[in-house]
Each structure stands twice: as C-alpha cells, then as structure tokens.
C-alpha positions in Angstrom: -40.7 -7.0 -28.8 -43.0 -4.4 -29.8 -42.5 -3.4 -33.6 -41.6 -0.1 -34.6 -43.2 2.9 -34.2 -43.8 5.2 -37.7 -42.2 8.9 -37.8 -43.5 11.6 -39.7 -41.1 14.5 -39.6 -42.9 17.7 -40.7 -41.0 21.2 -42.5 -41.1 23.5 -45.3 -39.5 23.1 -48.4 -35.6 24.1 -48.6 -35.1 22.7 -44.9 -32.9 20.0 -45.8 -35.5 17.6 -46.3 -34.1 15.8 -48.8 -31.3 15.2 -47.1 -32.8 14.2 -43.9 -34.9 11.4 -45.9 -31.5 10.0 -46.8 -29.8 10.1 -43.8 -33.3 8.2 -42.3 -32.7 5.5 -44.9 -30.7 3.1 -43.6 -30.6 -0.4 -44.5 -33.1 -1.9 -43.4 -34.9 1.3 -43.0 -37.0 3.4 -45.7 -37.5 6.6 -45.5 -39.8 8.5 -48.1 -40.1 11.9 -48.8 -43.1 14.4 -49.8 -45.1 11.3 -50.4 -48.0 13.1 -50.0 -47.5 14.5 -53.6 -48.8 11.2 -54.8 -52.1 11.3 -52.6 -55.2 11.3 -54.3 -57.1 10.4 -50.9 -56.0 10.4 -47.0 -55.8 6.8 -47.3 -53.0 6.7 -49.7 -50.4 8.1 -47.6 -51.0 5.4 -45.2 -50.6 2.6 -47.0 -46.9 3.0 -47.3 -46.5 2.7 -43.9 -48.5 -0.4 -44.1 -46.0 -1.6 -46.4 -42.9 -1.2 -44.1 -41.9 2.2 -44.8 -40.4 3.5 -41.6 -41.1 7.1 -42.0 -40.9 10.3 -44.4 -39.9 13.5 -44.2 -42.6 15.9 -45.5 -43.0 19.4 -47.1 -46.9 19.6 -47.0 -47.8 17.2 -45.0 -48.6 19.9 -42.2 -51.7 20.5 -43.7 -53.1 17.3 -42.1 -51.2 16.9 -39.3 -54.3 16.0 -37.3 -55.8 13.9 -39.3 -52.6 11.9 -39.6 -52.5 11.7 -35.4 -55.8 10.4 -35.3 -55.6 7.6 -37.8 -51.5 6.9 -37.0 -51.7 7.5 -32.8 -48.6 5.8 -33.1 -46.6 7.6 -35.0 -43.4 9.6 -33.8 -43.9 13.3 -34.7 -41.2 15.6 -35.2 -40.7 19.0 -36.9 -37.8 20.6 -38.6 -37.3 24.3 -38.8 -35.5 26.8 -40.8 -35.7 30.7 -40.5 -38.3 31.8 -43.1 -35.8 34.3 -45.0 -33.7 31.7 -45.7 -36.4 29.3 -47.4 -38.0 32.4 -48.9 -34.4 32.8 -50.4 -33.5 29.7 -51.5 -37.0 29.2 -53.3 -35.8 32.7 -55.2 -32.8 31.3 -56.4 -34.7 28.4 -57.6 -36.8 30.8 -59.7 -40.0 30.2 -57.2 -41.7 33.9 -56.2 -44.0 31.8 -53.1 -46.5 33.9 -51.5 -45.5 35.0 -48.1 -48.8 34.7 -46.5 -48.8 30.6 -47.6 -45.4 30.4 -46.4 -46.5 31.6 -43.1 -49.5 30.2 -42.6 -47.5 26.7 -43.2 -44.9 27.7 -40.4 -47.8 28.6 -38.1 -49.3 24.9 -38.3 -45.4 24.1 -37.7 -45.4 26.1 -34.3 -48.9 24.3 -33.5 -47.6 20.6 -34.0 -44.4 21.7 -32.3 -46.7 22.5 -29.4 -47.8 18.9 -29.2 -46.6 16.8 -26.3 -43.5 14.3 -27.3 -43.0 16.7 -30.4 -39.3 17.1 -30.9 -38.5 20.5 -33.0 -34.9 20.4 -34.4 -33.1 23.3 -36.6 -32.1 22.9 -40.1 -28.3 23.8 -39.2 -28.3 21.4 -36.0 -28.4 18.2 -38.8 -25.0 18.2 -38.9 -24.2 17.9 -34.9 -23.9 14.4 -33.9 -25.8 14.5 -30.5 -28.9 15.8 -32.4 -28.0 12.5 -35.4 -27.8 10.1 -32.9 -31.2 11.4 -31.3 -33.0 10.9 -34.9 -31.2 7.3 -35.6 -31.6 5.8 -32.3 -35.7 7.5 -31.7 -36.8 7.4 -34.8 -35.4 4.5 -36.8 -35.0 2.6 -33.5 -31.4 1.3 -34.7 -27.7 2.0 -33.0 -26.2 5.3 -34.0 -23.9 5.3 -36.5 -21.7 7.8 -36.7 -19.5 6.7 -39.6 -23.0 7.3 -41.9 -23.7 10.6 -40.2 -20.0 11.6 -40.5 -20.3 10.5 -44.4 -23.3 12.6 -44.9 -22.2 15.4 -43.2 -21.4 18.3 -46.0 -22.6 16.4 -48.8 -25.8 18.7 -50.4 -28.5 16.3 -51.2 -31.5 18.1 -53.3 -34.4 17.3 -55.5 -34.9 17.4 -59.0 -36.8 20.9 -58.6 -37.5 20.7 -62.5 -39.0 17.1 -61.9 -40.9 18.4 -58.6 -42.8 21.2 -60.3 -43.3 18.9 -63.1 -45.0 16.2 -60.6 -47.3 18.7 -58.6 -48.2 20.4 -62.2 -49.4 17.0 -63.3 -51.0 16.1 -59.9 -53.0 19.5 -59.2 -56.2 18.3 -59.4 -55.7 15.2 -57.3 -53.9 17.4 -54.6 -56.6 19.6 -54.8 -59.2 16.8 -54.1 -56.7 16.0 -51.2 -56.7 19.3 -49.7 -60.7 19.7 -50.1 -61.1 16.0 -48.3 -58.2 17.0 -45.2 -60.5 20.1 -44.7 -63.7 18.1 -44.6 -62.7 15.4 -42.3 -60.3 17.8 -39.9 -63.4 20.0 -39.6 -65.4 16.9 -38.0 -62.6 16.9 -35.3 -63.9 20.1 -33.9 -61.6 23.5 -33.7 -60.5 23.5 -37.4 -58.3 26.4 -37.8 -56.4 25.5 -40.3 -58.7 25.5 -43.4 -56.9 24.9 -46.6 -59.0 27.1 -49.5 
C-alpha cells in the first residue's frame, strides 16, 4: 500500500484556516497550521512532514509555493479562498490596517497555484457543505468521511490567539525575513520568478 501523500492547503489569513486545521486533524491524522511562522530556513518546514505530520493549512506559505512543489512533488495542493473585503474586514476588526497591495499580491500567487494542474480551489463558505467535507477527508487525509465530526464542527468558530500570533511573528521577524530572502534566492534559480518577496 503506498503511504500517504502530504497536503498543503494554501489561503490568506481570516479564511477559516484555523478551523480547517482542526477539522484536518483527525486521530491519527495531524494537521498544523501557519508552520511556516517557525521557519528559519526552507528546510524547516519540511521536517514536520518527515515526522508524520499529514498536512497544514497555511497563511503565508504561498510565498514559496514553488519551492515547496519541487522539493515535496508529492504533496496534494489545494487553495482556500475568501472574497478580499471580507479578510480586509475581519483583519479591521482585529485592529490590523494590512496594506492592500500585499494583500493582493498574496491572492494573486493564490490564482497562480490555483492554476496548477490537480489544484483543487474551495471557498471559505463551502466548509460547511458536506459534499465539499467529505472531498477534503477522504483526498486529503486518505480516511473514510465522517460526517458525525464534520456535522460537530459545523458552526463552531475556531480562531487563533491573534494577541499570541502578532506576538510570535514580532519575535520571529528577523528569522522570517532570512526565510523570505532565501525562498527569493532559490525560486529565482527555477527560472520565471515573478513573485519576488522584497
């Protein structure tokens, strides 16, 4: 039996990530989420997966998306959308003023993976329907639906810490920094980098 392919599901913050992470955790199943916030090198993020995580659900991820196909060829992609006003106003009511141009530069390299071929892009408000949960259990955790979880999960708002998030990136600047400066190098030696990250 061939063993488990890794997902990588990618989005912008206030998509229901958090929530999607969960649902994707399912005994005996791990699911991370924004694990790139950790990174201090490419090779970081992979060693979770070496270490039987099944997936994560990422917010920033999209900045290396090919860098992450080309060293994980295996891994499922899929992206998660949600109508930019929408993030732009939740980040508001979270006291977060994001630049607009970021924010849609990120969704563009959204629109580019969602482009790839096998890329499944799912909206935000179609988490709840139980065709589209049965599609992310059985494709990307590889296990038998089950709709008593989804059912469970269905209404209940599952968030971060924000206070704890901004904390974390605050202390982890200049690492993520050195992250974003080695994704540029390296995607750049792929050829048609248009994506640059300074």
């Amino acid at each position: 039996m061939p063993s488990p392919r890794p997902f990588i599901v990618f989005c912008l913050p206030r998509s229901r990530s958090a929530w999607l992470s969960h649902y994707l955790s399912y005994f005996p199943k791990r699911c991370g989420h924004d694990i790139v916030v950790e990174c201090r090198k490419i090779e970081d993020f992979l060693v979770p997966f070496r270490q039987g995580l099944a997936g994560t659900v990422e917010t920033g991820a999209m900045l290396g998306w090919r860098l992450i196909r080309m060293l994980m060829p295996e891994a499922k992609f899929v992206v998660l959308r949600r109508p930019l006003t929408e993030i732009t106003a939740s980040l508001r009511r979270f006291g977060f003023d994001i630049e607009q141009h970021e924010l849609a530069r990120r969704s563009a390299m959204l629109e580019m993976i969602s482009a790839q071929a096998g890329v499944r892009t799912i909206q935000a408000a179609e988490l709840d329907d139980v065709e589209v949960g049965k599609w992310l259990f059985e494709e990307l955790l590889e296990l038998p639906y089950d709709i008593e979880w989804h059912e469970r999960l269905i209404g209940i708002n599952i968030q971060i810490d924000m206070a704890k998030r901004v904390e974390q990136l605050t202390k982890n600047y200049p690492f993520l920094e050195t992250l974003k400066a080695e994704i540029t190098a390296r995607t750049a030696l792929l050829g048609d980098a248009k994506w640059p990250l300074n």
